[in-house]
C-alpha positions as CSV (number, residue, x, y, z in Angstrom):
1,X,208.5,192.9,237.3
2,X,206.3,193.2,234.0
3,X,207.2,196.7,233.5
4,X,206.5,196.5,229.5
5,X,203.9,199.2,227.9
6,X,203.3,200.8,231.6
7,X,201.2,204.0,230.6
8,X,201.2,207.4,232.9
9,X,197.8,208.2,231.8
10,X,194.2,206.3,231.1
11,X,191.2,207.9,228.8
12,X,188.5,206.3,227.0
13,X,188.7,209.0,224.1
14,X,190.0,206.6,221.7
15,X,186.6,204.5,222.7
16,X,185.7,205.3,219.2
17,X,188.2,203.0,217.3
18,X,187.4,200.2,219.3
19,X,185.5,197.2,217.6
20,X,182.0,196.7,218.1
21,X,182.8,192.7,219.0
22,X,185.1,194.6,221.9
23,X,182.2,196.9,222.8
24,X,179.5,194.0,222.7
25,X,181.6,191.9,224.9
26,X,181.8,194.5,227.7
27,X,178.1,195.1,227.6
28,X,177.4,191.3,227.7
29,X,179.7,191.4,230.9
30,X,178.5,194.3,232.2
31,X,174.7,193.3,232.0
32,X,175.8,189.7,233.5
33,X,177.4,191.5,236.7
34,X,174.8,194.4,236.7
35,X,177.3,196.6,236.6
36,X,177.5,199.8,234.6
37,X,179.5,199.0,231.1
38,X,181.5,202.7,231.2
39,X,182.9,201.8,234.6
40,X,183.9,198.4,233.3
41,X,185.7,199.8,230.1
42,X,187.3,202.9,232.2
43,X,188.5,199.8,234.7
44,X,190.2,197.8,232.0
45,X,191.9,201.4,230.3
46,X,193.0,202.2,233.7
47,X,194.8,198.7,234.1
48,X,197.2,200.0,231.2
49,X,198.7,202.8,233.9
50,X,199.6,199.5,236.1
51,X,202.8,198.0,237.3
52,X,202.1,194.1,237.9
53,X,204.6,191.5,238.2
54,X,204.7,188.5,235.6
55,X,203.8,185.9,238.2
56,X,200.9,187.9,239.6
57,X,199.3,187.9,236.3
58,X,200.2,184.3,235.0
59,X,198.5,183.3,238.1
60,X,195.4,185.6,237.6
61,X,195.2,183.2,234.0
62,X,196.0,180.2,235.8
63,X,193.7,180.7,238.8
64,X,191.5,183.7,238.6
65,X,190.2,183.6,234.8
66,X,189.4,179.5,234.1
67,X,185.7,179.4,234.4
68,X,185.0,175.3,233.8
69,X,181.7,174.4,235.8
70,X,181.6,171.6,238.1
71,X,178.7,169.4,237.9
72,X,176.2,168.5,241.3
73,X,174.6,165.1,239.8
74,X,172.0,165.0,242.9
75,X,170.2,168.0,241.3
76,X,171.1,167.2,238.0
77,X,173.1,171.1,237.6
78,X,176.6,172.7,237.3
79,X,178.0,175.1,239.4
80,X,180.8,177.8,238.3
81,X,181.4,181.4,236.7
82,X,179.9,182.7,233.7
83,X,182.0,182.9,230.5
84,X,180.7,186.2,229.5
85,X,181.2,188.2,233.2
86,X,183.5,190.9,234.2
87,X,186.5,188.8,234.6
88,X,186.4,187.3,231.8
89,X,185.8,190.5,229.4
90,X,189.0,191.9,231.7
91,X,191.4,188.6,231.0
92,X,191.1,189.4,227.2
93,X,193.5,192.1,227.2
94,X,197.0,192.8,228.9
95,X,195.3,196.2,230.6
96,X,192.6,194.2,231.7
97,X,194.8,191.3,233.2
98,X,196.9,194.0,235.0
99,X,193.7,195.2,236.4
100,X,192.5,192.0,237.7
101,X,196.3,192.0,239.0
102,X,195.8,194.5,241.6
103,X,191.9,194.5,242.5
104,X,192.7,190.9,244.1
105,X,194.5,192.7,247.6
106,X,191.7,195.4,247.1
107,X,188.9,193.0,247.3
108,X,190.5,190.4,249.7
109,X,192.0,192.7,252.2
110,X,189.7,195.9,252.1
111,X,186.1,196.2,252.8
112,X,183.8,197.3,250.0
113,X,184.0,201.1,250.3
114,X,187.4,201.6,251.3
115,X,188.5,199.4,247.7
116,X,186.4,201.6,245.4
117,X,187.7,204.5,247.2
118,X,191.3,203.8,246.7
119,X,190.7,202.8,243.3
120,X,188.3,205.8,242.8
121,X,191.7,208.1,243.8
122,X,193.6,205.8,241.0
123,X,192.0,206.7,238.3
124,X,191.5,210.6,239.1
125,X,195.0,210.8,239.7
126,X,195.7,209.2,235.9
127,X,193.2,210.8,233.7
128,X,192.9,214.4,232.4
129,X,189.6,213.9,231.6
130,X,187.2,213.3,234.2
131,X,183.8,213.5,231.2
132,X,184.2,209.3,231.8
133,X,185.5,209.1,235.5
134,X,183.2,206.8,237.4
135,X,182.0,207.3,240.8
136,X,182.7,205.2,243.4
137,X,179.7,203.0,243.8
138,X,180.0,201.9,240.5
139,X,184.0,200.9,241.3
140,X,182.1,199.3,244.5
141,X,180.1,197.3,241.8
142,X,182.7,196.5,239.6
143,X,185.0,195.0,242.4
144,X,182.2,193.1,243.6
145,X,181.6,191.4,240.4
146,X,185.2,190.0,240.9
147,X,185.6,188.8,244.6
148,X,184.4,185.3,244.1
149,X,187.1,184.7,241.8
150,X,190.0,186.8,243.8
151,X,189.6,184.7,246.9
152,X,191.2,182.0,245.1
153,X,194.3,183.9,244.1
154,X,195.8,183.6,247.6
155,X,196.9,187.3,248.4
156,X,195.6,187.1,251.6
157,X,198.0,183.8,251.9
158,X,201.0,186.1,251.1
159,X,199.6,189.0,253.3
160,X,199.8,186.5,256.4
161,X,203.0,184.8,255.1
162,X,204.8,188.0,255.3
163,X,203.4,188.6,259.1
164,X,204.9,185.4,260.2
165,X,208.3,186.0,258.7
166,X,208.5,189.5,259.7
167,X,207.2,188.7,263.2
168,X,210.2,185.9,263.2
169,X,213.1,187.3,261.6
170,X,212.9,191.0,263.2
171,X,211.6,189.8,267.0
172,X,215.2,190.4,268.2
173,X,215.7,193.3,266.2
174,X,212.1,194.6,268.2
175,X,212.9,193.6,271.7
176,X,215.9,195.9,271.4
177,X,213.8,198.6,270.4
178,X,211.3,197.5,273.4
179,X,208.7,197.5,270.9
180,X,205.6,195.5,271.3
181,X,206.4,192.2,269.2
182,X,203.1,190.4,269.7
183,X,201.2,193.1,267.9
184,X,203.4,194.9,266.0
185,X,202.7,192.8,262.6
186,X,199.0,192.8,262.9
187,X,198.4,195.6,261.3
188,X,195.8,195.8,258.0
189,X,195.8,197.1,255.0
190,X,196.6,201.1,255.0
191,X,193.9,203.7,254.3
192,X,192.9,203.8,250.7
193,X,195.1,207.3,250.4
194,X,198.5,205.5,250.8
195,X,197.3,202.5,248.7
196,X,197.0,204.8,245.5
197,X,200.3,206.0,246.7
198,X,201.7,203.1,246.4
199,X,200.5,202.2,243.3
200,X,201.8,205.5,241.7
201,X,205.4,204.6,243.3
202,X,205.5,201.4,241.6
203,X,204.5,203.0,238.1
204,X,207.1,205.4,238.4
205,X,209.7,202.8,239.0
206,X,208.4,200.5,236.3
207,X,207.9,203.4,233.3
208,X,211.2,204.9,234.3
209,X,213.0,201.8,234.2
210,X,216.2,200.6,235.5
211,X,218.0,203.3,233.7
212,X,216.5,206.4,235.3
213,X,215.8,205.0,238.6
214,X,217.3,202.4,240.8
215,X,214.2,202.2,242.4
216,X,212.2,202.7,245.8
217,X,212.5,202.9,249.5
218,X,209.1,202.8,251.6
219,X,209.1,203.7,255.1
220,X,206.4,201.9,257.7
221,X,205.3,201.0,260.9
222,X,202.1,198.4,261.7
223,X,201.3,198.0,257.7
224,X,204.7,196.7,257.3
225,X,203.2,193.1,256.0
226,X,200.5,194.5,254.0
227,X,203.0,196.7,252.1
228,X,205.5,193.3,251.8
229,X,203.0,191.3,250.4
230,X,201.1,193.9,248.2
231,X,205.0,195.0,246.6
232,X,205.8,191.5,245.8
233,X,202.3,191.1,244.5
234,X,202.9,193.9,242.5
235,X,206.7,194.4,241.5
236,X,208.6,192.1,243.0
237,X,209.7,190.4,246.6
238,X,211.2,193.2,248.8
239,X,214.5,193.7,251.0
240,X,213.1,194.6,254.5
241,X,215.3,196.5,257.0
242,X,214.2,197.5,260.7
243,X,215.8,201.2,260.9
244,X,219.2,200.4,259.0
245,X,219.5,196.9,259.9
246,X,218.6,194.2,257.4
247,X,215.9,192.1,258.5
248,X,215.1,190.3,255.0
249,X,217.7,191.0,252.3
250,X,216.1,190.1,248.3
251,X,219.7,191.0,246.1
252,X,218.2,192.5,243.4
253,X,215.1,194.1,244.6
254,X,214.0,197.3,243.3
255,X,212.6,198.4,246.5
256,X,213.5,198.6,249.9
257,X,211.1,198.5,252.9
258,X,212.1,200.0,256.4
259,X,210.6,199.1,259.2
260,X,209.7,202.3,261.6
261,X,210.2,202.3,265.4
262,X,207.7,204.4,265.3
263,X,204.1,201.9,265.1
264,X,202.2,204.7,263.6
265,X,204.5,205.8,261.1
266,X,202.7,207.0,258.1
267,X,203.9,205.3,254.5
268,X,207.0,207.5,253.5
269,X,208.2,206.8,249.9
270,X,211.7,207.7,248.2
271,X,212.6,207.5,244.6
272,X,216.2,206.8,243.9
273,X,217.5,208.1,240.6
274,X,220.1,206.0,238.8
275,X,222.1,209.4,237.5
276,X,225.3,209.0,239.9
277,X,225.0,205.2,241.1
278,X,223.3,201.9,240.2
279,X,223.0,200.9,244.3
280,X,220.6,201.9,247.0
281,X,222.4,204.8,248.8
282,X,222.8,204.6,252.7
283,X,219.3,204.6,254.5
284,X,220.6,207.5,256.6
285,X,220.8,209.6,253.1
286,X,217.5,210.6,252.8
287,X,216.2,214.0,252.8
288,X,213.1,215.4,254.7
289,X,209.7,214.5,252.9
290,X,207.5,216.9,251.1
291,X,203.9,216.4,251.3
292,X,201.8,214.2,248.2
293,X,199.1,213.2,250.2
294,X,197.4,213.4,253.5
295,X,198.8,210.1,254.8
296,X,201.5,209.3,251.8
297,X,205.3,211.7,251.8
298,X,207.2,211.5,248.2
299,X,211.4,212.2,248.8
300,X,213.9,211.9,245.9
301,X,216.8,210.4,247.5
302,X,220.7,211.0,246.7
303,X,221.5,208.9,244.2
């Protein structure tokens, strides 16, 4: 995981120092998207809050950010991305790549209001200052600018990946539990409120650091693949276990997903502090939840 520089807050306060080539670049992006420069720059502060894995953000470079046109000699033209859009602007900083990191699931797996929602609770819960907070439709506009370029990225590969290895590798673990195995890993994305959840769990374990905490577990039921695919996307690939059984083990993983018997379990997320051990304690340790959000429970485990 890329946890270098991971920032609790975002703010566009410090606007003022920045260089008028940096300002002139977002509103040449901005005016090549149509999209509203402020939301573009709050974007791009914002991705400085982010946990994103090295290999999700060499690949945005590699994949995402190359903008070479092709030529069509029948009509004598070029086809391609512009140099100077919203992409482009956001690759020329490590905020910006970050932010690029993690609007690829939200574009590719979420329709258009329910990704500007969950990024619109993103940055509310990360700023003080809400004078430069932009509304959702003009997140709606910003992810829209990039959605072209995220389909190539292949999250949705990795989302469908981790269906078929969860459908295989827990199927016996399921017809014990006479759950429904055909269905149980179609499940999509969760609502945008346990998405932002998410991303706040995996900023906590990357600013803490291995030090402080050991890291995560994250309690599901029918998003179990979305969750797999969007943790390795972000932090890195994930041990899963069905109740306390491991289903797919990852030594070294900072967090642990489990697998509810329970379909409609809501996400459930425990942060393990490192003060007394440096291993994941028993999954039957945990305390009882207290509420964060409507649909996401924070627990501090025993470390």
């Amino acid at each position: 995981m890329s946890n270098s520089a991971v920032q609790a807050q975002w703010d566009l306060n410090g606007s003022a120092g920045t260089t008028w080539e940096t300002v002139r670049g977002f509103m040449v992006a901005s005016t090549s998207d149509n999209v509203q420069p402020l939301a573009l720059m709050a974007c791009e502060r914002f991705g400085a809050t982010l946990a994103m894995s090295s290999e999700t953000t060499k690949k945005v470079q590699r994949v995402l950010l190359p903008s070479e046109p092709a030529p069509i000699s029948f009509i004598k033209a070029t086809v391609g991305f512009s140099q100077n859009d919203c992409a482009s602007q956001l690759g020329k900083s490590a905020a910006g790549l970050r932010f690029l990191g993690l609007a690829v699931p939200l574009v590719t797996s979420l329709n258009a209001f329910e990704g500007a929602k969950a990024l619109e609770l993103m940055l509310e819960s990360t700023t003080d200052d809400a004078t430069f907070l932009p509304t959702a439709r003009h997140l709606k506009e910003v992810l829209g600018s990039l959605e072209a370029r995220s389909l190539r990225c292949g999250f949705t590969e990795l989302f469908v990946t981790w269906q078929m290895l969860l459908r295989k590798e827990a199927s016996m673990h399921l017809r014990e539990n006479a759950l429904p195995r055909k269905t149980y890993f179609l499940g999509k994305a969760p609502t945008p409120e346990m998405i932002a959840g998410l991303v706040d769990v995996f900023r906590q374990v990357a600013r803490l650091g291995p030090s402080t905490v050991i890291g995560a577990t994250i309690k599901t039921g029918y998003a179990a693949p979305w969750v797999a695919a969007f943790t390795q996307w972000c932090v890195d690939p994930p041990s899963v276990f069905l109740e306390d059984r491991p289903v797919v083990e990852r030594p070294g993983s900072r967090i642990r997903i489990v697998l509810s018997t329970d379909p409609k379990q809501p996400l459930e997320a425990t942060i393990h502090p490192s003060s007394q051990s440096s291993h994941f304690p028993p999954l039957c340790a945990a305390t009882d939840p207290q509420p964060r959000s409507p649909q996401l429970y924070y627990r501090h485990g025993h470390s």
